[in-house]
Structures are given as C-alpha cells and as structure tokens.
Backbone as a ProteinNet text record, in pm:
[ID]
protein_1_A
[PRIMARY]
XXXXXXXXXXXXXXXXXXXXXXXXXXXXXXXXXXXXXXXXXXXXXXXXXXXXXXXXXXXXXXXXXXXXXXXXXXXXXXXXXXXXXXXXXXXXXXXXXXXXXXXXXXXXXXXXXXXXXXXXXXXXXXXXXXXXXXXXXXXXXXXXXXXXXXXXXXXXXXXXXXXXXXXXXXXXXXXXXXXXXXXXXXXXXXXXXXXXXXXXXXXXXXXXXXXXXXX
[TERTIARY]
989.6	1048.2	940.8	937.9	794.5	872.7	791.2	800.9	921.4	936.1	950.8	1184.3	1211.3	1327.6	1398.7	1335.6	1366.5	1468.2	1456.1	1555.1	1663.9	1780.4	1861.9	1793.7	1872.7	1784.5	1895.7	1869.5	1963.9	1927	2068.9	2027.2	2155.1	2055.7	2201.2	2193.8	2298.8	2333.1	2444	2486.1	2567.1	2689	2799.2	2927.3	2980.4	3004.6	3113	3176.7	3308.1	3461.6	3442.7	3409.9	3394.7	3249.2	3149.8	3087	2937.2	2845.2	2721.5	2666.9	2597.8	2516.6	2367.6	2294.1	2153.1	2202.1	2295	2360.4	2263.7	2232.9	2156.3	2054.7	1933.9	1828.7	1842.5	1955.9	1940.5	2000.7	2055.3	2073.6	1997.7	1868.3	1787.1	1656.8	1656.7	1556	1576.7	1743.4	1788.8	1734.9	1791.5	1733.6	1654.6	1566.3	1403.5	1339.6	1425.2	1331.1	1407.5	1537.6	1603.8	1526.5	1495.4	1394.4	1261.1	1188.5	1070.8	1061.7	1144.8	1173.5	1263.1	1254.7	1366.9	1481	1536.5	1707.3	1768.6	1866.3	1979.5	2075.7	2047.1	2154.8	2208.1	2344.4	2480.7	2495.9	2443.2	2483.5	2656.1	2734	2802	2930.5	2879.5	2922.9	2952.5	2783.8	2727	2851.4	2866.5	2964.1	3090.9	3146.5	3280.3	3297.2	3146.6	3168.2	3195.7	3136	3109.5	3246.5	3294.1	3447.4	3591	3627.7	3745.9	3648.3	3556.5	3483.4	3600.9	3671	3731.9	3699.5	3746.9	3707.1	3660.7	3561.9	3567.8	3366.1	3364.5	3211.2	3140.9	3080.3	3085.2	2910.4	2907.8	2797.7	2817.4	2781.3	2770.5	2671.5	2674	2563.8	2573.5	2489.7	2488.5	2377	2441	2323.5	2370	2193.3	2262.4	2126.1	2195.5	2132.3	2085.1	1981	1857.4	1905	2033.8	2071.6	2208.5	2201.9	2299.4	2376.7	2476.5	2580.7	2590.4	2676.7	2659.1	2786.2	2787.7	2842.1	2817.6	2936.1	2929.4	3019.1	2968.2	3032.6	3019.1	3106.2	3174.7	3187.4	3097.3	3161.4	3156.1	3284.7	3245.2	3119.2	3098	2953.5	2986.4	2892.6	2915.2	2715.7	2747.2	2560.6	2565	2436.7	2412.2	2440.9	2467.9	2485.3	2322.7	2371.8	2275.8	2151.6	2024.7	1983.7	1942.8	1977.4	1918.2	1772.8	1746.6	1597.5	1633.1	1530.6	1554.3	1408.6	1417.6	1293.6	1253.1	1106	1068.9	908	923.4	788.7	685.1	599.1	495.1	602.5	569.2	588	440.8	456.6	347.6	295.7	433.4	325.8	310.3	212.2	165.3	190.5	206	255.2	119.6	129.9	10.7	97.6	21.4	54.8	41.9	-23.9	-89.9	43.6	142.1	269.7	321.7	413.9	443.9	621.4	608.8	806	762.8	675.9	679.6	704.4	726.6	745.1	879.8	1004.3	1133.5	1221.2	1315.6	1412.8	1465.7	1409.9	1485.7	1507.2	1582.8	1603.8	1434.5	1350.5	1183	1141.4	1218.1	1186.2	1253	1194.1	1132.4	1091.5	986.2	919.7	1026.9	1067.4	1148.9	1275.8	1340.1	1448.2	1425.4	1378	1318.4	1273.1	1209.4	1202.8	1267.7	1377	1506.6	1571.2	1574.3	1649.4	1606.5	1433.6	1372.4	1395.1	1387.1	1452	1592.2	1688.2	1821.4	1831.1	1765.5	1777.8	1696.4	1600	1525.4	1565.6	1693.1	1715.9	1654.8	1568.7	1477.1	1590.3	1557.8	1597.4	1505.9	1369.7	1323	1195.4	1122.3	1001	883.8	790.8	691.8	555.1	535.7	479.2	297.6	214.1	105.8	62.9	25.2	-72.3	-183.8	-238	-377.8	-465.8	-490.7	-631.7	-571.2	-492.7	-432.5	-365.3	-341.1	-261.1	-117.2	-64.7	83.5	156.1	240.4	332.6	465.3	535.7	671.6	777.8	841.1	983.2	1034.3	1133	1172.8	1252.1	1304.2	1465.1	1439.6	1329.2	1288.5	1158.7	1180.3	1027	978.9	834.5	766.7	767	739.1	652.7	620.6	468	403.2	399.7	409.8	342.5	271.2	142.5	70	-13.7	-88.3	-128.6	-57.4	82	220.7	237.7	224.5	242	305.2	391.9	419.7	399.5	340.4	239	341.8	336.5	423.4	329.6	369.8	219.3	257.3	130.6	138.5	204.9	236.3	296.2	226.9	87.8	0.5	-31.2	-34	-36.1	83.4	199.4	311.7	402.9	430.8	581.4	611.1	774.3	891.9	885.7	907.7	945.5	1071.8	1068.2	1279.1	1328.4	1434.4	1493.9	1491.5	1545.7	1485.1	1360.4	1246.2	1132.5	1030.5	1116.5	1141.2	1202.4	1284.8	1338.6	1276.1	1145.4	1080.5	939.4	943.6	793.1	836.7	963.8	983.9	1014	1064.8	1124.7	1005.1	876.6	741.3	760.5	896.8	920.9	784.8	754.3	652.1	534	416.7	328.8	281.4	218.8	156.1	-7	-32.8	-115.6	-184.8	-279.4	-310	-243.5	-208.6	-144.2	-201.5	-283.9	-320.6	-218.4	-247.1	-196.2	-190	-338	-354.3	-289.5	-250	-222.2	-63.3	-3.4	117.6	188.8	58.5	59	22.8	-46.4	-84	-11.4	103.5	166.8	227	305	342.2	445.8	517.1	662.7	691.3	765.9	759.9	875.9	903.6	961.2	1013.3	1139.8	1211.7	1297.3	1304.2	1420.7	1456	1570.8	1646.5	1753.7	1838.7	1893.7	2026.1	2030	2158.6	2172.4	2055.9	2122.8	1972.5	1940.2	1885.4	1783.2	1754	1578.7	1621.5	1553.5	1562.3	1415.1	1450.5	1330.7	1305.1	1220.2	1154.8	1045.4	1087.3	979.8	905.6	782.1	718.9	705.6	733.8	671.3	593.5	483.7	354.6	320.6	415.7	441.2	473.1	390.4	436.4	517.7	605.6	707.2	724.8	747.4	688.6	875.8	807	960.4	976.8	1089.9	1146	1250.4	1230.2	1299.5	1386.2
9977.6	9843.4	9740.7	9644.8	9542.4	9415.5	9320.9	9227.3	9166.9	9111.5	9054.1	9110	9224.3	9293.3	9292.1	9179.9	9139.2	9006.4	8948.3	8886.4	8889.3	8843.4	8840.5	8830.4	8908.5	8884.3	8813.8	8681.9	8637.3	8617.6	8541.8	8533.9	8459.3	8289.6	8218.9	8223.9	8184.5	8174.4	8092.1	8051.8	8008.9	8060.5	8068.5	8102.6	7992.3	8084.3	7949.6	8078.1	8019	8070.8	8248	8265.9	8415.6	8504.2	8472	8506.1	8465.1	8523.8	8503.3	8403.3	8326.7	8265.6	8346.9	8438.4	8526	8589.3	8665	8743.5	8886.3	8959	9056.4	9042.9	8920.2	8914.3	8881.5	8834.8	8778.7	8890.6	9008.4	9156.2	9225.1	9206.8	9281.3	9250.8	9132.7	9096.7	9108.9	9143	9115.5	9291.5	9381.9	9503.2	9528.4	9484.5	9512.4	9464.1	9327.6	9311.5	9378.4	9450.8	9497.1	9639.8	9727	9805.5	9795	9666.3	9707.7	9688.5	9596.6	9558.3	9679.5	9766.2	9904.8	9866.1	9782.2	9749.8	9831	9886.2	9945.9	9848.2	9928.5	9889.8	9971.4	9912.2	9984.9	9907.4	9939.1	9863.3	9830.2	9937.6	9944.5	9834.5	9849.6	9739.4	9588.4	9571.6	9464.8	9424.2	9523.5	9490.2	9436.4	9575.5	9503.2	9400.1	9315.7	9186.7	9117.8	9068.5	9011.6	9011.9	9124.9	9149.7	9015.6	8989.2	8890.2	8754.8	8713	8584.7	8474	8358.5	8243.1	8162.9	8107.6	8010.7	7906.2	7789.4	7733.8	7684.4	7593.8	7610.5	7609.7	7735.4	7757.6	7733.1	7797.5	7821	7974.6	8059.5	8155.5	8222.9	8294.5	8368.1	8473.5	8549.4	8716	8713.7	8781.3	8802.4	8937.6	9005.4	9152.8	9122.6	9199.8	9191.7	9347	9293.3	9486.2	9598.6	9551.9	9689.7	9736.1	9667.8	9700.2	9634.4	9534.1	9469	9365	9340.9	9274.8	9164.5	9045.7	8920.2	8870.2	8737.4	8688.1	8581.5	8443.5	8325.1	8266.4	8187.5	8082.5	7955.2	7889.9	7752.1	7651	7550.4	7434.5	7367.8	7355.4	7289.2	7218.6	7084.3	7027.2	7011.6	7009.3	7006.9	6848.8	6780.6	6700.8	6641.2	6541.4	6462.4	6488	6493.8	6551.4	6476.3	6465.5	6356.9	6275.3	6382.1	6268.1	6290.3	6223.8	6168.8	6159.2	6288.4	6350.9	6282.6	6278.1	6211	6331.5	6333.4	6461.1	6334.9	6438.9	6401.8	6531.7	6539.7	6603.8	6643.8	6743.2	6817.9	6786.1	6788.2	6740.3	6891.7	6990	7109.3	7207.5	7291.9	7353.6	7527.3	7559.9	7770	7829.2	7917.9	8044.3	8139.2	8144.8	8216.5	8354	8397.7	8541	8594.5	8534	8602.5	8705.8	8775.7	8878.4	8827.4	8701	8652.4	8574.3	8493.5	8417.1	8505	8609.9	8744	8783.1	8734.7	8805.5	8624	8590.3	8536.2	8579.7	8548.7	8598.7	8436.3	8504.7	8367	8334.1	8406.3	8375.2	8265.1	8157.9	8013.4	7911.1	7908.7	7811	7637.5	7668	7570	7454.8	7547.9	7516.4	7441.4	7503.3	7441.1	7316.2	7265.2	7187.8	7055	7125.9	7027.7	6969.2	7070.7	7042.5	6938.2	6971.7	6858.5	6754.8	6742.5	6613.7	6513.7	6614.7	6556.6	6465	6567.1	6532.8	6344.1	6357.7	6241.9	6106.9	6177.7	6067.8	6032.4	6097.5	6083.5	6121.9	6257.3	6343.4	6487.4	6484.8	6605	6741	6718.4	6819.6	6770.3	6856.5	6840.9	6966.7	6896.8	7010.8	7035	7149.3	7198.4	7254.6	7220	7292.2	7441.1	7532.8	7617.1	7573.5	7716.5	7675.1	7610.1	7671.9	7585	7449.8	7399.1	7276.1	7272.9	7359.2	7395.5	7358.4	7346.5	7358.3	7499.3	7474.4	7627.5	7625.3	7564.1	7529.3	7433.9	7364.2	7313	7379.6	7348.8	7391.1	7457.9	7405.8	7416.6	7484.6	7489	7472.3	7535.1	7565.6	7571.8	7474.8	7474.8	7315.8	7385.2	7284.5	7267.5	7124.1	7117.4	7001.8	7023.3	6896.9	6893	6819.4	6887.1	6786.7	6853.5	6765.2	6779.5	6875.2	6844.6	6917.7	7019.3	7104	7228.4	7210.5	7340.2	7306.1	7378.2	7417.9	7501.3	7485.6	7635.6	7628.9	7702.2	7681.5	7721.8	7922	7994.8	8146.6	8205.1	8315.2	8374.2	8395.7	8407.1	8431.9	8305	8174.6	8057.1	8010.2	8115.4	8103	8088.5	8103	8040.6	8193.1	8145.6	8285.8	8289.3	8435.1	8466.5	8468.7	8290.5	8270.8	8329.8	8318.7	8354.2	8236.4	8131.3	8016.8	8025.6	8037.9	8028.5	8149	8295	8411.5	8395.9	8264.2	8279.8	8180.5	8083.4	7953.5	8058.2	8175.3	8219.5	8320.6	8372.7	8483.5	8431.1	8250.5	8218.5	8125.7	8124.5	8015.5	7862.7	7861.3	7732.9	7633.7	7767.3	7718.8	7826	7840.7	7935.2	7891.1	8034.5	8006.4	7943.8	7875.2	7854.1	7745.3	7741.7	7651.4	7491.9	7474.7	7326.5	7222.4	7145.3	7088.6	6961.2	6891.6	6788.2	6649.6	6631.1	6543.8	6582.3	6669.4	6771.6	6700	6685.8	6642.3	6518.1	6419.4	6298.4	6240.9	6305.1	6270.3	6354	6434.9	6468.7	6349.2	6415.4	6357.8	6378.2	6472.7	6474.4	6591.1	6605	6648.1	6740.6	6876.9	6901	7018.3	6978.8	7108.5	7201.9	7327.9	7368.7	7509.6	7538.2	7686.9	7725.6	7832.6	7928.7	7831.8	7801.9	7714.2	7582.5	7483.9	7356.8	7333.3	7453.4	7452.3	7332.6	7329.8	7259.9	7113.2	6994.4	6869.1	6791.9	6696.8	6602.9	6527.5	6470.1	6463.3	6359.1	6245.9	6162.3	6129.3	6172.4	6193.3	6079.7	6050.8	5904.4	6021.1	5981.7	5991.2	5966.6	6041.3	5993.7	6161.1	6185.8	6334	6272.8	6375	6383.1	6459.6	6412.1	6530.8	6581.4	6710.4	6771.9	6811.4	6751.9	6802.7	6952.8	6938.1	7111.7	7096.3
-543.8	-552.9	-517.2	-608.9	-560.9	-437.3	-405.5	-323.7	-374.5	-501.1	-597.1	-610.8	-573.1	-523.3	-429.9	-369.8	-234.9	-271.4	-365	-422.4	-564.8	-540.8	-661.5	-803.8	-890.8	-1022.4	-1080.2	-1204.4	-1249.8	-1407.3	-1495.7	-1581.5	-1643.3	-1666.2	-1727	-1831	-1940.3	-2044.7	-2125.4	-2194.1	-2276.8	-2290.5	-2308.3	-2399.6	-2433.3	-2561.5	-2683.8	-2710.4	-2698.1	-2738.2	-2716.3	-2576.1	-2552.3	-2580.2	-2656.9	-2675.6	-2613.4	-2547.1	-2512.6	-2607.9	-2593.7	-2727.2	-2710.1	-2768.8	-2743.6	-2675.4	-2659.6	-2564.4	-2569.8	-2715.3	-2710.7	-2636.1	-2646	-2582.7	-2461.4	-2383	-2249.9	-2139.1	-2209.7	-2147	-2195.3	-2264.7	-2295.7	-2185.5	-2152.5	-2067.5	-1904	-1913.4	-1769.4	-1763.5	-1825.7	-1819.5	-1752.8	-1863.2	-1813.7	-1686.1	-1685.4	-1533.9	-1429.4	-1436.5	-1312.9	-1314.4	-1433.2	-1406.9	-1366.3	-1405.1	-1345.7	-1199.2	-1132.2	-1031.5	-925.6	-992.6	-923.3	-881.8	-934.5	-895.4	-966.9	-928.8	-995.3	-1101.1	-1217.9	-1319.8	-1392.3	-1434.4	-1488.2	-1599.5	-1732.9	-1837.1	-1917.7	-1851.2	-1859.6	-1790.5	-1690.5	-1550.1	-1616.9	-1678.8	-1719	-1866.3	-1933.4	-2043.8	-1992.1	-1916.3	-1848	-1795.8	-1718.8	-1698	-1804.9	-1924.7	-2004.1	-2115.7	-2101.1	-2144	-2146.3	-2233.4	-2204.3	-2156.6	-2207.6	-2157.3	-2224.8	-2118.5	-2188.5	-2279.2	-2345.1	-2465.3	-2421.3	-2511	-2503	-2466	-2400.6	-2425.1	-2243.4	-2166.5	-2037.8	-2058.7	-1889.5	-1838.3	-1750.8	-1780.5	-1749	-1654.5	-1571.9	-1489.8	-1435.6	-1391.9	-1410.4	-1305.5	-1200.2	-1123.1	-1025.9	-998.4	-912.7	-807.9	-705.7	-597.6	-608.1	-526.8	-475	-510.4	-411.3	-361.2	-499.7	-624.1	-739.1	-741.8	-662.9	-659	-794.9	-872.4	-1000.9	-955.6	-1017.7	-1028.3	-1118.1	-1182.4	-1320.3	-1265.8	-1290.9	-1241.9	-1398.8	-1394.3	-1496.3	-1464.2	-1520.4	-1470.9	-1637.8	-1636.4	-1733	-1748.5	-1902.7	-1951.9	-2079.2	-2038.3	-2152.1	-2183	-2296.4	-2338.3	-2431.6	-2410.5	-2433.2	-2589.4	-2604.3	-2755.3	-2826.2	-2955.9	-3042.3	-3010.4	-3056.5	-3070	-2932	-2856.2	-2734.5	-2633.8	-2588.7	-2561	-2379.7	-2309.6	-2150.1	-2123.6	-1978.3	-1920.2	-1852.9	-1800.7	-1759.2	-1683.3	-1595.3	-1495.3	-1459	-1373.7	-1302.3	-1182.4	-1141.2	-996.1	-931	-821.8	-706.9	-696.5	-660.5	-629.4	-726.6	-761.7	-859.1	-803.9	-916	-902.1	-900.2	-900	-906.4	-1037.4	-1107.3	-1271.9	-1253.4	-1131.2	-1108.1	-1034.2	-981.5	-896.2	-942.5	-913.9	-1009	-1037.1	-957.2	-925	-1112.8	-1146.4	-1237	-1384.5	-1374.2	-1474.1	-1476.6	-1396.4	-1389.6	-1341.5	-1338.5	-1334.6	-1179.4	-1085.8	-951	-904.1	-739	-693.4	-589.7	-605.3	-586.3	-614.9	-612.6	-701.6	-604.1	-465.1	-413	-486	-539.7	-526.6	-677.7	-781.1	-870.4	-839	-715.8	-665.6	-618.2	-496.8	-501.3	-567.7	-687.6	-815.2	-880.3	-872.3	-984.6	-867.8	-723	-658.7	-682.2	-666.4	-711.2	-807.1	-917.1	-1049.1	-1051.1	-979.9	-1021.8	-936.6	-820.8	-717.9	-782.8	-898	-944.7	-1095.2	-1133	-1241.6	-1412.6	-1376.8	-1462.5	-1495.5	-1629	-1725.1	-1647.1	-1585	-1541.1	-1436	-1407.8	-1376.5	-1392.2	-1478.7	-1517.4	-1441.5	-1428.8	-1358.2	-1393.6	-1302.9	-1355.3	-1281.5	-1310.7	-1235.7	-1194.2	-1125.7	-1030.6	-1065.9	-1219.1	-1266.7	-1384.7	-1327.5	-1400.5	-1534.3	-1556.4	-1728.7	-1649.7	-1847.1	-1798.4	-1818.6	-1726.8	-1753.5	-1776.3	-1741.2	-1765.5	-1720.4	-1726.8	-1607.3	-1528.3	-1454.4	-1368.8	-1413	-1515.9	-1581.4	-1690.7	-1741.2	-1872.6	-1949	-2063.4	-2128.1	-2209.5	-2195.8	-2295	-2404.7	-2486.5	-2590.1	-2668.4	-2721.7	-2761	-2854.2	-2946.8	-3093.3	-3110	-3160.9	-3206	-3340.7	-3395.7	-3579.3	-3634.7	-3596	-3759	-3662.9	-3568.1	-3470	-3352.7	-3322.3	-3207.2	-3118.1	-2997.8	-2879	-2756.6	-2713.6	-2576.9	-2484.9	-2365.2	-2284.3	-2280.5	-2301	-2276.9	-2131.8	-2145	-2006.1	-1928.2	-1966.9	-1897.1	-1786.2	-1834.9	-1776.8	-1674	-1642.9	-1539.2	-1618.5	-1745.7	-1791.9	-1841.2	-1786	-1815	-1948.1	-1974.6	-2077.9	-2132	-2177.6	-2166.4	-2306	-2315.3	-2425.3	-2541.9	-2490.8	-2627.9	-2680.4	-2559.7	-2598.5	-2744.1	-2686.4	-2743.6	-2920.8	-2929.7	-3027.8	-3087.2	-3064.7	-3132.8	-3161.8	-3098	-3111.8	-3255.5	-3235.1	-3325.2	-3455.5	-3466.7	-3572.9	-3585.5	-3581.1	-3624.3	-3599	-3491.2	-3417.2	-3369.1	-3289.2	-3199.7	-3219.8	-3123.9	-3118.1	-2974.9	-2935.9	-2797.9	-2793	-2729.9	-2701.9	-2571.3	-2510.1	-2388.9	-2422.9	-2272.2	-2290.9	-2216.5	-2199.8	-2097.8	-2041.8	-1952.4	-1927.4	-1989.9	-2090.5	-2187.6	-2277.7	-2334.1	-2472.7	-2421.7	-2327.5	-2323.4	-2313.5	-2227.9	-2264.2	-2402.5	-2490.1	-2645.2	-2723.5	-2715.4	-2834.9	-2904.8	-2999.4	-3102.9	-3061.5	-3006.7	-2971.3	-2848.3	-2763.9	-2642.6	-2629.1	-2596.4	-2594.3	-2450.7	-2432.2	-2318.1	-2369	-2326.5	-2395.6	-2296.1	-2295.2	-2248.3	-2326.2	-2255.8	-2363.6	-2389.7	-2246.8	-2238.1	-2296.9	-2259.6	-2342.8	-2443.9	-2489.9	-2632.7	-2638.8	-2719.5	-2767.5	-2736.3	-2640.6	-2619.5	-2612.1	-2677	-2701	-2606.3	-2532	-2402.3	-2369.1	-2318.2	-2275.2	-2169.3	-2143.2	-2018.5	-1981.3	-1846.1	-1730.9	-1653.1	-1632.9	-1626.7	-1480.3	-1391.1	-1206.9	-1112.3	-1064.1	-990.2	-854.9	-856.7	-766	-702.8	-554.1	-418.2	-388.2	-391.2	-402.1	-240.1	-196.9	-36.7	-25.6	100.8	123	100.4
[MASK]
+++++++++++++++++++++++++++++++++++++++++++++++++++++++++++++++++++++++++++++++++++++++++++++++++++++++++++++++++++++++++++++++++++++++++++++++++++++++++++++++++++++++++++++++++++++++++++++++++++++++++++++++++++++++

C-alpha cells in the first residue's frame, strides 16, 4: 500500500435521469487507482451502488476508504447556461508533479481545497495552478486547456495534471492534444479553457492576480 492509501479514493461524476454520464471510464479509472494504491475493491459492490440512480440531473460521488468501505452520495446539480464565460485566476501555491497523490483522485489534495475555498470567497470558477518548474498543470476543479494557432493543448500528466475523464475524452476525440503549457501560453491564447466530467467543457477568462489560499 503506498503513502498515497492513507487517504479516501474518490470519484465524481454526473447523472442524468439514472445514468452515469462516462460512467464506463470513471469506474474504469476508479479501478485502477484503488488497485494500484492496494485498496480493496468489489466491483460488484460498486454496481449495486450505482443501481436505481434517481432521475433527473445530480452530482454524484463514490468514494472508498483504505481499509474497503464504499459510499455513494447524491446531491442536486444544476450545470451552467450554455455559453457561459467562468473567471479563473493563479493559485499562490504551486504542486510538485513528481507526487505520486497527483496520479489518483484521493482526498491528498490539501493544497486544492484550499484553492477552491479561495476561489469560491473571491468569486472564481477555479484557480490554476503551476508546478515546480512553473508550467501549468491544472485547476483545482478542473482541467485546462489553451488554444492557440487553430489547436487546442492541455498540460501532460507528467506536468501534475490528473488524468480526468473529460480530459481523456478531448485527447481520444482530437479535442485537444497534450502538450507544455506555460503561463504566457495562457495569458495569449485565443480562447481559454476549464473543464471536468461533471460540468463539462467551459470557456474561461483569466484575471491575471494569484490568490493566497488560507487553511
């Protein structure tokens, strides 16, 4: 069991009218990281949760602890009007890409929480984050991506960003492509983007101000 097992593994998602939205890929990934992480899993368990999901349009979450224990909370969601335009800033403090937590979806996310409080108090869709040697790696909330000359570039896993499931589905469908992101590369796109499994691809205008995230 690594360091990294020492906390809950989770994994949100979507439902509309009973059904997972990426439901295959987002128990395909929860899998894998509960194995590499030596947690015990019951795929089976995992169905029966997911069984009889209510109608209508949720927020869903799935999370097991170390020692195997599985949970599935439900709560109401409404996702944003088409077409709309999220503000996003700098985080003050920066990740280490080399962790082995930035590879799995646990509750190892400190510095993210935080952020997201930051955000919410300052009125930001997110706050993005750099690694050690100043690249970008992801939101808090979220995965990037930039466009610029007709393309659109999301930062590599290698650079700290999860391997989310939206992101999974812009790389597999020629959405996007990986490649280095810098911090200029995000102030000079052409168009800015956040996105997760849950409230899906959003267009994104950076103010250009880091924000010191409190405990």
């Amino acid at each position: 069991m690594t360091s990294a097992a020492r906390f809950n593994l989770f994994e949100t998602f979507r439902i509309e009218e009973g059904h997972v939205v990426r439901g295959a890929l987002h128990l395909a990934r929860f899998e894998r990281s509960a194995r590499a992480l030596g947690m015990p899993y019951d795929g089976r368990e995992v169905e029966r949760k997911l069984n009889g999901l209510p109608p209508g349009t949720l927020r869903g979450r799935l999370e097991l602890t170390p020692e195997g224990v599985l949970e599935l909370h439900v709560t109401p969601f409404t996702p944003d009007p088409p077409g709309v335009m999220v503000r996003v800033a700098w985080a003050a403090e920066r990740i280490d890409a080399t962790q082995p937590a930035r590879r799995h979806k646990t509750r190892d996310r400190a510095p993210y929480d935080r952020a997201t409080r930051a955000a919410q108090v300052a009125g930001f869709a997110d706050l993005l984050f750099l690694n050690e040697v100043g690249e970008v790696a992801e939101g808090a909330i979220s995965t990037v991506a930039v466009e610029r000359a007709g393309e659109r570039i999301t930062p590599p896993t290698e650079a700290g960003a999860l391997p989310g499931i939206l992101r999974q589905t812009w790389l597999e469908t020629g959405w996007a492509r990986e490649g280095r992101v810098t911090p200029e590369d995000v102030r000079e796109a052409t168009r800015l983007w956040i996105g997760s499994s849950l409230r899906g691809a959003r267009q994104a205008e950076l103010i250009d101000e880091r924000l010191t995230q409190t405990a």
